[in-house]
TIVEX-180851 format. One record per residue (C-alpha): residue number from 0; x, y, z; residue in one letter. Coordinates in steps of 0.5 Angstrom, whole numbers, plus 500, padded with zeros to 3 digits. Each point is the difference from the previous one (the first is absolute). Last residue first. Layout:
BEGIN
<resi NUM	px X	py Y	pz Z	resn A>
...
end
This chain:
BEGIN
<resi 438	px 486	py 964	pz 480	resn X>
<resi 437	px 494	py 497	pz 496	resn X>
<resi 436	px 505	py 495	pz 498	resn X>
<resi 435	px 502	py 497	pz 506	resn X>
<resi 434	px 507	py 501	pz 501	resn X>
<resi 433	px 504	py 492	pz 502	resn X>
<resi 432	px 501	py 497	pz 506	resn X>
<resi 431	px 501	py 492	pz 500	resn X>
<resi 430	px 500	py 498	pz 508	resn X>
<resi 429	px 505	py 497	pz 505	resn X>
<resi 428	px 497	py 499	pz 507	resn X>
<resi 427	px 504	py 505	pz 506	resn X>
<resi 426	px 503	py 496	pz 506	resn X>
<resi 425	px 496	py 505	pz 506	resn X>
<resi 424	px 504	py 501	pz 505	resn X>
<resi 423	px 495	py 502	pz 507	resn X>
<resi 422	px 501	py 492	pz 502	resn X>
<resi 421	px 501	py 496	pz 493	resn X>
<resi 420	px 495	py 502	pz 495	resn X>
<resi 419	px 501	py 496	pz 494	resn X>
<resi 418	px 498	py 502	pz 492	resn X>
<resi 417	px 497	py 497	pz 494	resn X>
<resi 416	px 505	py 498	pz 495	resn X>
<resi 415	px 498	py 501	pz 492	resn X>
<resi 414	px 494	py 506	pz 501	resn X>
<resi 413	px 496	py 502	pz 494	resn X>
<resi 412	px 500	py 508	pz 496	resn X>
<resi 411	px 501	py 504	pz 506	resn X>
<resi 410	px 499	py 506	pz 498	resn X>
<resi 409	px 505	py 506	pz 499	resn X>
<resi 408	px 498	py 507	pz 499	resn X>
<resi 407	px 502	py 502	pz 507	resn X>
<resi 406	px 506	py 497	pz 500	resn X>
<resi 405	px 503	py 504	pz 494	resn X>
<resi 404	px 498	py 506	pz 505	resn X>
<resi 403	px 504	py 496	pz 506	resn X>
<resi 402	px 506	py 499	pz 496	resn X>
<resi 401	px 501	py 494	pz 498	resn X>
<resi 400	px 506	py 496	pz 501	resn X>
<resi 399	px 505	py 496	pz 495	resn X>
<resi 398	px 503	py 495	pz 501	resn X>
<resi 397	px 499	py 497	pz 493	resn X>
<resi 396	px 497	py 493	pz 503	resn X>
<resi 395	px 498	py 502	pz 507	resn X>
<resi 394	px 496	py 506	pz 498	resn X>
<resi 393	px 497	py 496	pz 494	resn X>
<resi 392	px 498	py 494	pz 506	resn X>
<resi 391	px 497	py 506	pz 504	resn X>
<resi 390	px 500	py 499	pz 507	resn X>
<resi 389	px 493	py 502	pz 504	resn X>
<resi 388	px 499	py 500	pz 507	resn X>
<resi 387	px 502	py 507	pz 502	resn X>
<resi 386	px 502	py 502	pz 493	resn X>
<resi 385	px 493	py 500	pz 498	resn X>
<resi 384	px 497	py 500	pz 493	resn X>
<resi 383	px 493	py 502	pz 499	resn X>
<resi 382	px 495	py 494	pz 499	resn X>
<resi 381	px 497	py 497	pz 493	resn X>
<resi 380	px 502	py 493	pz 502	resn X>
<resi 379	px 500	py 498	pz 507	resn X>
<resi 378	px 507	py 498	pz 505	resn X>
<resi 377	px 500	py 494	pz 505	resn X>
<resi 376	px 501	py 500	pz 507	resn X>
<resi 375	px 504	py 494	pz 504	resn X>
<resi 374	px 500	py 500	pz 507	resn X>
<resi 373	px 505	py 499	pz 506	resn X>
<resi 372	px 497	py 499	pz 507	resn X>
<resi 371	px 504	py 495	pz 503	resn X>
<resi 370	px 506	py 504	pz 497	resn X>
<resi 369	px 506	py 497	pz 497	resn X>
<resi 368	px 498	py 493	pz 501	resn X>
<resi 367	px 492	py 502	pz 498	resn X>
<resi 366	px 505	py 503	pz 492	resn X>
<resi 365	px 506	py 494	pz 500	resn X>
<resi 364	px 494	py 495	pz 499	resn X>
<resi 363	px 497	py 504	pz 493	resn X>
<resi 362	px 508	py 502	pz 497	resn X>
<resi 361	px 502	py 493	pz 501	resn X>
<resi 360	px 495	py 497	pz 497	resn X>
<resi 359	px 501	py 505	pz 494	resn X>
<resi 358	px 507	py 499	pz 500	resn X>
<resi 357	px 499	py 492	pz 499	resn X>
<resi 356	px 494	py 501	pz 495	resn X>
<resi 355	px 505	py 504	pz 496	resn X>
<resi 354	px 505	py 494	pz 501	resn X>
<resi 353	px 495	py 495	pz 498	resn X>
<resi 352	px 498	py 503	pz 493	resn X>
<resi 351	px 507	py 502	pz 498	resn X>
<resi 350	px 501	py 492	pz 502	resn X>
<resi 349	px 494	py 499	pz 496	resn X>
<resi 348	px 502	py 503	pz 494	resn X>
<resi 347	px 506	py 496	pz 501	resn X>
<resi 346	px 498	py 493	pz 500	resn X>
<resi 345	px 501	py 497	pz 507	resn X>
<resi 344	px 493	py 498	pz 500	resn X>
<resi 343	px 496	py 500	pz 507	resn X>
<resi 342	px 495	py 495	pz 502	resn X>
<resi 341	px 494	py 499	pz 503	resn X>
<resi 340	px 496	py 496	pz 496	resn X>
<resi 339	px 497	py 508	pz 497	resn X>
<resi 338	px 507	py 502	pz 499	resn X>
<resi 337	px 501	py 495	pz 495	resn X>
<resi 336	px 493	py 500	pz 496	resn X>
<resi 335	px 504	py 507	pz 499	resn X>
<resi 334	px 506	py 499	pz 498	resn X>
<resi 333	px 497	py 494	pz 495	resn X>
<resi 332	px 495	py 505	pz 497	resn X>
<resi 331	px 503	py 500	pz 493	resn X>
<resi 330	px 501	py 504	pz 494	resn X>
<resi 329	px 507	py 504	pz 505	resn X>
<resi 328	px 497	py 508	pz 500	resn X>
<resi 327	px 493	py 498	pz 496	resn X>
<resi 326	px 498	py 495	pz 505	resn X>
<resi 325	px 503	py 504	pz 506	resn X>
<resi 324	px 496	py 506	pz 498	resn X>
<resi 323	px 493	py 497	pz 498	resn X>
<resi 322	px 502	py 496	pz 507	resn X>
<resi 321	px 501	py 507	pz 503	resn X>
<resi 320	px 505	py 501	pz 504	resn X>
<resi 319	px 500	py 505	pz 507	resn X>
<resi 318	px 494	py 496	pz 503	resn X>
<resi 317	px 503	py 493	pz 499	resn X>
<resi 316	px 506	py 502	pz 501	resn X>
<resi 315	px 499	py 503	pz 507	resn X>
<resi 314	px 496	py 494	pz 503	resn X>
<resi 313	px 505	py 495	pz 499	resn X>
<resi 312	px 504	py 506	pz 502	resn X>
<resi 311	px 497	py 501	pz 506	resn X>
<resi 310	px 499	py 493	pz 502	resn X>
<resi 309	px 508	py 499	pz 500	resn X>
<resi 308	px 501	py 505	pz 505	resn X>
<resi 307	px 495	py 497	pz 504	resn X>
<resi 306	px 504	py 494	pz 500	resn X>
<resi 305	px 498	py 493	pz 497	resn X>
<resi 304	px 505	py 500	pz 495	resn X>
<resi 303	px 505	py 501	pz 506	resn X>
<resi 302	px 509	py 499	pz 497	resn X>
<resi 301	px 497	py 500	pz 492	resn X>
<resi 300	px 497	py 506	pz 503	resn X>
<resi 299	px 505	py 504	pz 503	resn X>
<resi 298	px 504	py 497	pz 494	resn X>
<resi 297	px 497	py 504	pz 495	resn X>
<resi 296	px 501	py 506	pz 504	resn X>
<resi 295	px 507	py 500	pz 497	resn X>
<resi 294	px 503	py 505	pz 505	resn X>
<resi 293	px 498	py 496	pz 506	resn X>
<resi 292	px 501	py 503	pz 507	resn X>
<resi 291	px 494	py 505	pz 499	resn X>
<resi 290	px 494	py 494	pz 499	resn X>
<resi 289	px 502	py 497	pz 507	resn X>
<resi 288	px 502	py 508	pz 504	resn X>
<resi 287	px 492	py 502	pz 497	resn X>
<resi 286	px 497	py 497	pz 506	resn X>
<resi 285	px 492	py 503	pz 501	resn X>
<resi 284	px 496	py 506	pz 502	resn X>
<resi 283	px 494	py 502	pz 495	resn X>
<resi 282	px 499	py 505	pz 495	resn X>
<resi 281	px 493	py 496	pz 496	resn X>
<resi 280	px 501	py 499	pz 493	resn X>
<resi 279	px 494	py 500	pz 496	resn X>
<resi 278	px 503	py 503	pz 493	resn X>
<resi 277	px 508	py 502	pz 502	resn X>
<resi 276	px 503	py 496	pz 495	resn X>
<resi 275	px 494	py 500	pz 496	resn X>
<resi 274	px 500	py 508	pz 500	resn X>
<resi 273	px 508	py 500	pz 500	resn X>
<resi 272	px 500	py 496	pz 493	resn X>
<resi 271	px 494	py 505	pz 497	resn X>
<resi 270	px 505	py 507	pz 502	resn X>
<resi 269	px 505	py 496	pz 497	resn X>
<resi 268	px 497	py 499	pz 493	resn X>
<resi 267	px 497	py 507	pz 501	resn X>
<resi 266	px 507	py 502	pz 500	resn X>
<resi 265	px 503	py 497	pz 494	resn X>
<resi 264	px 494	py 506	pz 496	resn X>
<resi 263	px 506	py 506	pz 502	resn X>
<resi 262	px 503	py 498	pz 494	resn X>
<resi 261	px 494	py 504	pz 496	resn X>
<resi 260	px 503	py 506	pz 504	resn X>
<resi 259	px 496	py 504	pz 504	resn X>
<resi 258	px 494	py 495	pz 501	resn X>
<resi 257	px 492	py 501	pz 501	resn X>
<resi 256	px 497	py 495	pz 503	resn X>
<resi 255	px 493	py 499	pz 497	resn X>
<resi 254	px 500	py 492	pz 502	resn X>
<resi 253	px 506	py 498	pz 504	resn X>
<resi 252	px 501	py 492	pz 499	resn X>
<resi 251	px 496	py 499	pz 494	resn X>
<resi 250	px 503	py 507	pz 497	resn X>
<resi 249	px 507	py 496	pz 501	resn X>
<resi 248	px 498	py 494	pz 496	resn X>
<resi 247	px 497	py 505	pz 494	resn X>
<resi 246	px 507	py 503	pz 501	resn X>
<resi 245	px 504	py 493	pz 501	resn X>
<resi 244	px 496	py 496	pz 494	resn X>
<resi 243	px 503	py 493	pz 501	resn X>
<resi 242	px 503	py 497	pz 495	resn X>
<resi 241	px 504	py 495	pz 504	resn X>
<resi 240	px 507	py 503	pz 499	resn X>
<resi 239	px 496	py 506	pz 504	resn X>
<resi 238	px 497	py 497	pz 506	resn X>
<resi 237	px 507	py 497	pz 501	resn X>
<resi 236	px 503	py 506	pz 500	resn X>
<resi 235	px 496	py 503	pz 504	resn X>
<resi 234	px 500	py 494	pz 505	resn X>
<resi 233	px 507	py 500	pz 500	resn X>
<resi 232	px 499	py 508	pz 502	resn X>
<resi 231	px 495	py 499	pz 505	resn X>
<resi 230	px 505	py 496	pz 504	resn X>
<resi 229	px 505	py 504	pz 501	resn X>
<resi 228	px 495	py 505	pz 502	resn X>
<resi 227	px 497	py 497	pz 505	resn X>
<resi 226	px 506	py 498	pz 503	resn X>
<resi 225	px 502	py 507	pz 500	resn X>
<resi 224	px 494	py 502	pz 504	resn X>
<resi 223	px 501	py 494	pz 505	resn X>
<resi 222	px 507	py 502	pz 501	resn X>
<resi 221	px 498	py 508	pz 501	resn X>
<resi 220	px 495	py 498	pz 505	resn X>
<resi 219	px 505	py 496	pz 504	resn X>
<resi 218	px 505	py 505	pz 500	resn X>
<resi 217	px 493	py 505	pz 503	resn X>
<resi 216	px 500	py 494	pz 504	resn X>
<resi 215	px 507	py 500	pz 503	resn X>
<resi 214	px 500	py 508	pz 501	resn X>
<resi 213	px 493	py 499	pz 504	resn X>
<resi 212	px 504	py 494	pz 504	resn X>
<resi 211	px 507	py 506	pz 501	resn X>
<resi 210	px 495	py 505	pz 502	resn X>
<resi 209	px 496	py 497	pz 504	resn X>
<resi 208	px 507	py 496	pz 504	resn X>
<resi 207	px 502	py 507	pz 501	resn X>
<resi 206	px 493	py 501	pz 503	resn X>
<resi 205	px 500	py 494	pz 504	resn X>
<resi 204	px 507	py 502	pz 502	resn X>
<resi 203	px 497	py 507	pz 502	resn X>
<resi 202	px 495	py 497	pz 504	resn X>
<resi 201	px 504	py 494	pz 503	resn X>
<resi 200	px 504	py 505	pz 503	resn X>
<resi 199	px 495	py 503	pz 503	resn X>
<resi 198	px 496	py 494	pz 501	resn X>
<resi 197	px 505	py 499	pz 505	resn X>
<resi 196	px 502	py 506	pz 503	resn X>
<resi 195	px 492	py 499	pz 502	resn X>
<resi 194	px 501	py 494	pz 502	resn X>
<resi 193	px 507	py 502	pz 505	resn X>
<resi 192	px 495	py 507	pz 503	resn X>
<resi 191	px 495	py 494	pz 501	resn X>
<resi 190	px 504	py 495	pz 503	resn X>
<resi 189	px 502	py 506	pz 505	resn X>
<resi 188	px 493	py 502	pz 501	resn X>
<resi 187	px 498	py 493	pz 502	resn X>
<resi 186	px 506	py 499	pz 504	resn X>
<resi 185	px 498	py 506	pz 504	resn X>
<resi 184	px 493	py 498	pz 500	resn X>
<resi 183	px 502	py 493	pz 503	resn X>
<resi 182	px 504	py 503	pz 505	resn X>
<resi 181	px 494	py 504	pz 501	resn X>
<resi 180	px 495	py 494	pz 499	resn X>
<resi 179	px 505	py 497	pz 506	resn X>
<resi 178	px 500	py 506	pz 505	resn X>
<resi 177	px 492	py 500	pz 499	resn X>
<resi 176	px 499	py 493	pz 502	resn X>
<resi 175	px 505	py 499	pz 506	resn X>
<resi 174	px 495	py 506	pz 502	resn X>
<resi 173	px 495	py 496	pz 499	resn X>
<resi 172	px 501	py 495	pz 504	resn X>
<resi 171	px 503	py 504	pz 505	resn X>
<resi 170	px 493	py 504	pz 500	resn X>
<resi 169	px 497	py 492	pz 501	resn X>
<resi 168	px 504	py 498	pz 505	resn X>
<resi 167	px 498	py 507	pz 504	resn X>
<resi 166	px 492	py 499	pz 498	resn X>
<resi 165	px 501	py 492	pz 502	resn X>
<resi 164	px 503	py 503	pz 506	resn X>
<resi 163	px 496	py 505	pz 502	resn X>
<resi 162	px 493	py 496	pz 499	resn X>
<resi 161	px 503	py 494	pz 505	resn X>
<resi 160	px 501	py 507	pz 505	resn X>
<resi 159	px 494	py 502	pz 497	resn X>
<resi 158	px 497	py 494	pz 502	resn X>
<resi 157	px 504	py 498	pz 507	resn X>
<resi 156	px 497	py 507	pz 502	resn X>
<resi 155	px 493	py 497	pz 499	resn X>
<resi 154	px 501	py 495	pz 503	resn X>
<resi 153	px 502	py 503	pz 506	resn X>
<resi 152	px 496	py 505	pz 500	resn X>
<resi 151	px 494	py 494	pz 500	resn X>
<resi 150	px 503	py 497	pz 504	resn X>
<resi 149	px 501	py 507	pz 504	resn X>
<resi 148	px 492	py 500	pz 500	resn X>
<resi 147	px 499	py 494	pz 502	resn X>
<resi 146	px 505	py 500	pz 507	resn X>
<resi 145	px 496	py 507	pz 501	resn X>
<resi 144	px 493	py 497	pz 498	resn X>
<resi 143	px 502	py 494	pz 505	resn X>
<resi 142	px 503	py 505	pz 506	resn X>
<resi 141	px 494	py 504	pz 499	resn X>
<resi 140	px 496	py 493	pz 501	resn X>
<resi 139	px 503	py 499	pz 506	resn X>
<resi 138	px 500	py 507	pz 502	resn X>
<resi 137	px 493	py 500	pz 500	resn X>
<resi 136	px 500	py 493	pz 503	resn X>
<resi 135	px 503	py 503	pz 505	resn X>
<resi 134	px 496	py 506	pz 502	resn X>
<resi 133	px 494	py 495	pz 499	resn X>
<resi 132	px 503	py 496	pz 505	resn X>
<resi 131	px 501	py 505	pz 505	resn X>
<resi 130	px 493	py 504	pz 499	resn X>
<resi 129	px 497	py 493	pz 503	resn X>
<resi 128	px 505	py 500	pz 505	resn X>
<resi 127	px 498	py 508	pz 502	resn X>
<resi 126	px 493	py 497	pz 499	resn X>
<resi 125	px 501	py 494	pz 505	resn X>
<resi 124	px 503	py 505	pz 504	resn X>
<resi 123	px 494	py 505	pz 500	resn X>
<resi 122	px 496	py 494	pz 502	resn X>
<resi 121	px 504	py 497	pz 505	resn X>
<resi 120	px 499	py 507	pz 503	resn X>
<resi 119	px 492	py 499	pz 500	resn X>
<resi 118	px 500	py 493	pz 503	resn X>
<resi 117	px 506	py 503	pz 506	resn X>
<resi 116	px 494	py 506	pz 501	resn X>
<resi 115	px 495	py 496	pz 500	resn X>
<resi 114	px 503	py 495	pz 505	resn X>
<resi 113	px 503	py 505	pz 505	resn X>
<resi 112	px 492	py 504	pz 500	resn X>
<resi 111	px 498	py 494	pz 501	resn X>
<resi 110	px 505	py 498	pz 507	resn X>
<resi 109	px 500	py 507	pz 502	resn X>
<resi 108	px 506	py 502	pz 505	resn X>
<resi 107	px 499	py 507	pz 502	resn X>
<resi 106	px 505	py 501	pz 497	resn X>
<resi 105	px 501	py 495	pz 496	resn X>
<resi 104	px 495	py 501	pz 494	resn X>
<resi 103	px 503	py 507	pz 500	resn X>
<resi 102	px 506	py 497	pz 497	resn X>
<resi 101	px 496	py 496	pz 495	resn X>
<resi 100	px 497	py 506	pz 497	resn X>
<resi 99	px 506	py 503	pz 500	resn X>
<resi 98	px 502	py 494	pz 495	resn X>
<resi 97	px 494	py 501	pz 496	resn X>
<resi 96	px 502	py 507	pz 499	resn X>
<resi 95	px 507	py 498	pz 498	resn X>
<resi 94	px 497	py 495	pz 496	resn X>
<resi 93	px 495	py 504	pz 496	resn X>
<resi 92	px 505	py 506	pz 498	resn X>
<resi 91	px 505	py 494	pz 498	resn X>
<resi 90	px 494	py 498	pz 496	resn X>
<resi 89	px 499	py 507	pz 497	resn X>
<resi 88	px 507	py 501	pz 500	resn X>
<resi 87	px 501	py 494	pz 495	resn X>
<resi 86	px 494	py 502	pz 497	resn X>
<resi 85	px 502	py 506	pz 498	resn X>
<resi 84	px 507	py 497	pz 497	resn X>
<resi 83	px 496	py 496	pz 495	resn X>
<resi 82	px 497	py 506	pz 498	resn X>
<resi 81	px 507	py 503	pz 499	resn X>
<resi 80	px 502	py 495	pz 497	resn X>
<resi 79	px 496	py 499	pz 494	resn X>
<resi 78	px 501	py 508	pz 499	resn X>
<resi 77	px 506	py 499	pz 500	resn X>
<resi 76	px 499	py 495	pz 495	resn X>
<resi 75	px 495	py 503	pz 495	resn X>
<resi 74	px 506	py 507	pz 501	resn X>
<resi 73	px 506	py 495	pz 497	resn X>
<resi 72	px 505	py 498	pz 505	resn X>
<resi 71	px 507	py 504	pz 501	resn X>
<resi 70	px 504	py 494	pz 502	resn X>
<resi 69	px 504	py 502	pz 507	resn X>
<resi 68	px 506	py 495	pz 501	resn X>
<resi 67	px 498	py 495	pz 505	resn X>
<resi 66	px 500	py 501	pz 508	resn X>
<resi 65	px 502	py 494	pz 504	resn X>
<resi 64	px 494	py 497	pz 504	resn X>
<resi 63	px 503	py 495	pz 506	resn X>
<resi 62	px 495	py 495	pz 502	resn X>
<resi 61	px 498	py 499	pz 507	resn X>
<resi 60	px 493	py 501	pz 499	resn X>
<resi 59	px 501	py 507	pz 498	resn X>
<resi 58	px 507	py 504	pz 501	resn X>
<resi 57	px 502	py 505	pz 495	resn X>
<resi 56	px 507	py 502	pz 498	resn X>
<resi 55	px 505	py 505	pz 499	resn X>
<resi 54	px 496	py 507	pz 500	resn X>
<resi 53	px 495	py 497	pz 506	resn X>
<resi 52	px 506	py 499	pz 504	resn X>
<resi 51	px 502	py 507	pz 499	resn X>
<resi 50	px 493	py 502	pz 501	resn X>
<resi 49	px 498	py 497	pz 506	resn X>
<resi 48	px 493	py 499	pz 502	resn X>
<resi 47	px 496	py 501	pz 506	resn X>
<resi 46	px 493	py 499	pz 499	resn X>
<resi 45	px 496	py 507	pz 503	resn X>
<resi 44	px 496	py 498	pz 506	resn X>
<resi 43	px 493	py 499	pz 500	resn X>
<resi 42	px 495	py 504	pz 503	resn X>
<resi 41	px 498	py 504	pz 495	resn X>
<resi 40	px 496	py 493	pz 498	resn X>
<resi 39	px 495	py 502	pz 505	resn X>
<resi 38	px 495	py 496	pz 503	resn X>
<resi 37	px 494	py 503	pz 503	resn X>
<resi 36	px 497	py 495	pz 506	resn X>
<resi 35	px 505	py 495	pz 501	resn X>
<resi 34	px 505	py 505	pz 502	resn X>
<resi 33	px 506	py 499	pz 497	resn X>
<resi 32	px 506	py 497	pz 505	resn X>
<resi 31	px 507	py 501	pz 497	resn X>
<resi 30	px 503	py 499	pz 494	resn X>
<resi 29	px 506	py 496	pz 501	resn X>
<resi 28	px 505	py 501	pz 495	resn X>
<resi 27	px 499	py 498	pz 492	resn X>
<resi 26	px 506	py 497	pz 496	resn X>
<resi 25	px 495	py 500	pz 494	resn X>
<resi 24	px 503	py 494	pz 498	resn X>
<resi 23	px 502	py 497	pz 507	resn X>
<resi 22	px 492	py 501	pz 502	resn X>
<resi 21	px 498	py 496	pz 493	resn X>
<resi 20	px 505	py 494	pz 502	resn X>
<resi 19	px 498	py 500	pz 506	resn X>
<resi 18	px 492	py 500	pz 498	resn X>
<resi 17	px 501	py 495	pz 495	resn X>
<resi 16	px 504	py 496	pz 506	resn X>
<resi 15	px 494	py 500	pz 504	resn X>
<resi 14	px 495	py 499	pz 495	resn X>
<resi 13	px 503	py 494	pz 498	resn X>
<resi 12	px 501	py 498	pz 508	resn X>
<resi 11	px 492	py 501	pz 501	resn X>
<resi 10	px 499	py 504	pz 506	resn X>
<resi 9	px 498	py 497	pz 506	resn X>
<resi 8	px 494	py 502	pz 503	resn X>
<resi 7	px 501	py 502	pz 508	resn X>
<resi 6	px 497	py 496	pz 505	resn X>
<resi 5	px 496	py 504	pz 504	resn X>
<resi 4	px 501	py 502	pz 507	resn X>
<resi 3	px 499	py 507	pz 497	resn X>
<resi 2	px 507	py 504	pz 501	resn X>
<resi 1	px 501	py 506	pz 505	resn X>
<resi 0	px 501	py 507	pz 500	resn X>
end
């Protein structure tokens, strides 16, 4: 069958190569005449394709496609996918029909039906281009999420990684610390076990040394007792040679006492001696070594006129001796009006003074030295007698002991020394007992 003189229309090149290109891709063999009159696309053969040379690469557009390694997608890409695929194979569908159509506008040659056929291929090629760039700008922006996403890891691995060491220098840290507060608890523990050696030791030598300073005080108190004694004897006498009522005197003093022996009257002097003593003075702690070192304690007041030591006796005397008492003793007031400027006599019923103020001065700093909570109690008349904190002067004078019977109808007539309690030791106060009538 021959040709028509007609000049055949030339395809444009671009389609031309477009098709080439499609025909090398779908490697299709010829087709064969169709009839006109009832297409068939059952007609067309088969693509050959290899599959060893698919399973190394595959070729489109001149490009080598290596395969990668399978990510398993999610079900919303995969099913994005698949619907992207649909429409490939749709287009591809519509191309491979279009370009049948082409084929049989050639035979017999139909230069319109050639021109409608190449516009609709070119159509289904501009979508496959079309469902190209989409293709690779999906993958551009999965590539750009990916590379977002593993900044993303990465940073946040850098992070933990940072955190990690931060948590490693510190557990290092602290294991440093723990090693040293356990050698430090160790120390510790062994200074402990030495300290408490230590107060042990210094425990028992504190209450050696108690004992040893209670047993001082109690000297002391003897001393300060015994002085004011001596001192009362002089001013008895003088009392006496003065013309001086002692048993009227001595019921001044202790009013209602009732006495076991008419001689027993010295004491109320005593007890009125030691209560002017201790009127009014607080135990407080203060230095007694600079009054101790002097025997005469004249020259500790010659030596600081304006101690506390000098005041107490200025004080004392003045309170102790009378002025009717002084006048009568040596007709004048000379003495006293002397004291009173601030001096200190050396006549002899002063230094007797003077050393019985001495003792006593002793005895009140000597008591808060020995025991910061060192007390003084005093004794009232008309109570029981109590050899617990009790001393009988008559008991220490004939060196007899009351038996507890005796003891029972004995009462305190009046107090001569009040008593100290140093720690759990109690210095008993000296009293004037006597039977009560009534017993």
């Amino acid at each position: 069958m021959e040709c028509p003189n007609t000049k055949p229309v030339k395809p444009n090149s671009n389609i031309s190569e477009m098709v080439c290109k499609f025909a090398k891709v779908c490697k299709l063999k010829s087709i064969g005449v169709l009839s006109s009159e009832a297409p068939n696309l059952h007609h067309l053969h088969k693509p050959i394709c290899n599959e060893a040379s698919l399973s190394e690469e595959i070729r489109c557009y001149d490009q080598k496609v290596h395969p990668h390694p399978i990510e398993v997608p999610t079900k919303g890409d995969l099913f994005a996918g698949l619907e992207f695929l649909k429409k490939i194979f749709d287009v591809v569908s519509a191309l491979k029909l279009a370009y049948l159509q082409l084929q049989q506008a050639h035979i017999p040659y139909d230069p319109l039906k050639i021109t409608a056929a190449d516009d609709r291929v070119v159509a289904e090629l501009g979508k496959l281009c079309r469902f190209k760039r989409e293709y690779k700008e999906m993958q551009c922006k999965k590539a750009q999420f990916n590379a977002e996403r593993s900044n993303l890891l990465l940073a946040e691995v850098l992070a933990r990684e940072a955190l990690l060491g931060k948590l490693k220098s510190r557990k290092s840290a602290r294991d440093s610390e723990i090693l040293r507060l356990r050698q430090e608890l160790t120390d510790l523990e062994t200074r402990n076990k030495n300290m408490t050696e230590k107060i042990k030791h210094v425990r028992l030598e504190k209450r050696k040394a108690s004992v040893s300073s209670v047993t001082k005080f109690q000297d002391v108190f003897k001393a300060a007792s015994k002085s004011i004694h001596d001192f009362a004897k002089p001013m008895i006498s003088l009392m006496k040679a003065s013309g001086w009522d002692l048993d009227k005197a001595a019921n001044f003093i202790e009013n209602a006492a009732v006495y076991s022996k008419r001689c027993d009257k010295k004491y109320a002097f005593e007890a009125y001696i030691a209560r002017r003593m201790f009127h009014g003075t607080a135990l407080a702690s203060y230095y007694v070594s600079d009054i101790v070192k002097f025997d005469d304690p004249i020259d500790a007041l010659m030596e600081n006129p304006d101690s506390e030591f000098a005041k107490f006796c200025q004080a004392k005397y003045l309170l102790v001796v009378h002025p009717n008492m002084e006048e009568s003793f040596f007709g004048n007031l000379d003495q006293r009006r002397f004291v009173i400027s601030g001096k200190h006599p050396r006549t002899e019923f002063y230094q007797l003074f003077a050393k019985m103020a001495k003792w006593v001065w002793v005895l009140l700093g000597s008591a808060v030295s020995t025991d910061p909570d060192a007390t003084l109690f005093s004794v009232s008349r008309g109570i029981m007698f109590s050899s617990l904190y009790m001393e009988s002067v008559e008991e220490e004078k004939e060196g007899a002991i009351l038996s507890d019977e005796e003891r029972a109808t004995h009462k305190v007539q009046f107090m001569i020394m009040p008593g100290f309690k140093i720690g759990q030791i109690v210095v008993k106060s000296r009293v004037y007992v006597s039977q009560h009538p009534s017993s």
